[in-house]
One Martini backbone bead per residue (centre of mass of N, CA, C, O) as a GRO file, in nm:
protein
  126
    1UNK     BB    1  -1.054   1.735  -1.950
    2UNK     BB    2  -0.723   1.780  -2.090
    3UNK     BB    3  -0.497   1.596  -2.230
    4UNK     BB    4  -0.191   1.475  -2.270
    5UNK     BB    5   0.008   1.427  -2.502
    6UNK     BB    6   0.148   1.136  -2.410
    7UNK     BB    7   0.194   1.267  -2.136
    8UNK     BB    8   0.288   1.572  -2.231
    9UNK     BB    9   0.428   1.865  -2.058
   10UNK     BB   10   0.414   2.223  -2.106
   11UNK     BB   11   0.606   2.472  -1.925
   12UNK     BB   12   0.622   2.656  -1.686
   13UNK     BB   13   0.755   2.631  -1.324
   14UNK     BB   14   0.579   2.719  -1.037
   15UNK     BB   15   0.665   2.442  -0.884
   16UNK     BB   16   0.780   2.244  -0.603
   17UNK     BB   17   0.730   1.927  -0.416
   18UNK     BB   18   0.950   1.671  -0.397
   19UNK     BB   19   0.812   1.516  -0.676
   20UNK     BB   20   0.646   1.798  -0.759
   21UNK     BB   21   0.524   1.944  -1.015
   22UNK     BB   22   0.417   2.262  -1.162
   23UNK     BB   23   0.254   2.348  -1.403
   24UNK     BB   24   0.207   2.602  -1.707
   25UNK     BB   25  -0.048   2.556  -1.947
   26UNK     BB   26  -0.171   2.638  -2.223
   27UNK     BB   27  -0.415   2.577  -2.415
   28UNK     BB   28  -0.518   2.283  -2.491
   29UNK     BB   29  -0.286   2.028  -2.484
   30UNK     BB   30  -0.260   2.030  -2.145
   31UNK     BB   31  -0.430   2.249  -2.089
   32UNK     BB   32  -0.659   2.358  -2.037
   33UNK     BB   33  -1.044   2.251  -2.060
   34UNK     BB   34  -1.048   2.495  -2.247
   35UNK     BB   35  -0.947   2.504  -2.572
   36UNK     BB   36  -1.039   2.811  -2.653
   37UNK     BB   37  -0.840   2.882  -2.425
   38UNK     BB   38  -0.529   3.060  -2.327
   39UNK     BB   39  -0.544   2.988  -2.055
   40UNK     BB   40  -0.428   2.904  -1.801
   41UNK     BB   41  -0.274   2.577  -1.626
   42UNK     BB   42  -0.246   2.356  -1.402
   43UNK     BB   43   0.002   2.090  -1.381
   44UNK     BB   44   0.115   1.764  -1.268
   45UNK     BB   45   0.418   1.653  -1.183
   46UNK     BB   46   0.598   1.328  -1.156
   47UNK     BB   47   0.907   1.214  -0.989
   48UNK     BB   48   1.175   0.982  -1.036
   49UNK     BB   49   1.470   0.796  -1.022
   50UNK     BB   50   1.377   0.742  -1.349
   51UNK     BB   51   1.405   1.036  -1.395
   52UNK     BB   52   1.503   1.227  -1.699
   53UNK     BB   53   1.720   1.447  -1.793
   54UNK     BB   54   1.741   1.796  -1.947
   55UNK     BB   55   1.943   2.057  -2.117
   56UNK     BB   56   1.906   2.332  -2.299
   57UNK     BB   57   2.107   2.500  -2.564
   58UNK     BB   58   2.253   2.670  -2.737
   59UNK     BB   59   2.323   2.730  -3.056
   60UNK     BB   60   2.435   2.662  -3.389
   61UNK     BB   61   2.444   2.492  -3.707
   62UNK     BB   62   2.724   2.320  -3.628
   63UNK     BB   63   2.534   2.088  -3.493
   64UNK     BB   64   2.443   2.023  -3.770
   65UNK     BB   65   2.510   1.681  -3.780
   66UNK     BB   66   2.543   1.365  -3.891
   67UNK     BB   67   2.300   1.154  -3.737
   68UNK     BB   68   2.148   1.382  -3.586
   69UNK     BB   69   1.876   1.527  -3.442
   70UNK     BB   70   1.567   1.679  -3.556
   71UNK     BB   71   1.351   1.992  -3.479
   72UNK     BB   72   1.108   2.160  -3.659
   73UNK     BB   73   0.991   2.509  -3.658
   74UNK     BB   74   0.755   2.612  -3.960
   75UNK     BB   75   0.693   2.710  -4.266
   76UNK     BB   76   0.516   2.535  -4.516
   77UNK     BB   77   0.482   2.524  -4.809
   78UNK     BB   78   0.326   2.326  -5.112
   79UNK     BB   79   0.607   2.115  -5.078
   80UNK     BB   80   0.719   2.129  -4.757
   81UNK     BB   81   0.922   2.344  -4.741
   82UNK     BB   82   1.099   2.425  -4.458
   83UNK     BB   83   1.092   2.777  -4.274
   84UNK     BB   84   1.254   2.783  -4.010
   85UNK     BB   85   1.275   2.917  -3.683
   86UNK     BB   86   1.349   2.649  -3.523
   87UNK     BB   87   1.628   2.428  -3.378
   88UNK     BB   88   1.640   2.121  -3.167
   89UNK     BB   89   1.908   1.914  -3.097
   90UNK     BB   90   2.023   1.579  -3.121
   91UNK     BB   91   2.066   1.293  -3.002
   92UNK     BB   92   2.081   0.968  -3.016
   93UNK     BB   93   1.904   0.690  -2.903
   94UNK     BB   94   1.858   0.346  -2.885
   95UNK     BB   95   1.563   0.439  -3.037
   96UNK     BB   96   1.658   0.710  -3.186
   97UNK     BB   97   1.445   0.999  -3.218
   98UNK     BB   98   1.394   1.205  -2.936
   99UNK     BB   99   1.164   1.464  -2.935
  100UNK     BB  100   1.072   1.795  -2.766
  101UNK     BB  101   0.869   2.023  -2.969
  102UNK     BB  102   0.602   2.161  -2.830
  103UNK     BB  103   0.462   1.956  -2.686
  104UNK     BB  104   0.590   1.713  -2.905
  105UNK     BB  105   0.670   1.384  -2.924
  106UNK     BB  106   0.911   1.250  -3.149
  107UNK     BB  107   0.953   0.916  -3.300
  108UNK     BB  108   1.254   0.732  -3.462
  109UNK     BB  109   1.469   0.694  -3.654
  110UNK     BB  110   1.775   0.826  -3.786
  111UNK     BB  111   1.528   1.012  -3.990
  112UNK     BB  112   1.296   1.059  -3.721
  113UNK     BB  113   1.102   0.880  -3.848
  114UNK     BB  114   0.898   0.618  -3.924
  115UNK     BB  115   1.093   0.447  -4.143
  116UNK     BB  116   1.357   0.615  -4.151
  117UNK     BB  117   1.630   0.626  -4.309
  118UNK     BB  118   1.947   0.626  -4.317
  119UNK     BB  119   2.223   0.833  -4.384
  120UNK     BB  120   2.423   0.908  -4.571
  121UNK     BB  121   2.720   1.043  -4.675
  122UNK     BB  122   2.567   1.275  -4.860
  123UNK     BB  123   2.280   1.323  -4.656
  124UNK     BB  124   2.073   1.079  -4.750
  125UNK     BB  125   1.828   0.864  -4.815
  126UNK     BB  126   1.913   0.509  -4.846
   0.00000   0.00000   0.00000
C-alpha cells in the first residue's frame, strides 16, 4: 500500500461517518497501492476536536499582497521562471506559511520555503 506523503490526503470526500471520513483519491502517493493505475482507492480519515479546518474561495490576483503566502501551480521554463495556471493565497500562521496544494504540503518562513528571508518593501527578499 502506498502511504500518503507527510500524511497528506487530498481527494473528493465520498462518506462522514462520525469522526471518520472517507475520501477518493486517484493513484500516487496517498492513491491507489498500485503507483501505475489512475484508478481511484478510498483513505480513512480520523477527526478530533483539535482538528481545523479552512475553506477555500475564489479570489482574484487583488489577494496577492505583500506578507502573504503562495503555492503556485504551473509550468517551469529553463530558468525556473513559473507561468502559473493556478494560485493558492494564504495568511501565514505562526509557523510561516503553510499551504496544502494538490496534496503536497509546503512549509517555510515568510518567503514560503525553508529559510527564505521576509519579503522587504520593494517586494523582494531582504
Amino acid at each position: 500500500m502506498t502511504r500518503a506523503f507527510g500524511g497528506v490526503v487530498s481527494g473528493q470526500v465520498t462518506a462522514v461517518s462520525g469522526t471518520t471520513l472517507t475520501v477518493s483519491v486517484a493513484g500516487g502517493p496517498g492513491g491507489a497501492d498500485d503507483d501505475s493505475t489512475d484508478e481511484p482507492a478510498d483513505r480513512q480519515v480520523v477527526v478530533s476536536d483539535a482538528t481545523t479546518y479552512t475553506r477555500t474561495a475564489d479570489a482574484d490576483a487583488s489577494a496577492l499582497t505583500l506578507g502573504r503566502c503562495a503555492a503556485v501551480r504551473g509550468e517551469a521554463d529553463d530558468s525556473g521562471r513559473v507561468t502559473a495556471t493556478s494560485v493558492q493565497v494564504s495568511d501565514p500562521t505562526e509557523d510561516g506559511c503553510t499551504t496544502a496544494l494538490g496534496g503536497m504540503v509546503m512549509r517555510g518562513g515568510p518567503g514560503g520555503m525553508p529559510g527564505a528571508g521576509a519579503p522587504d518593501e520593494d517586494g523582494t527578499d531582504a
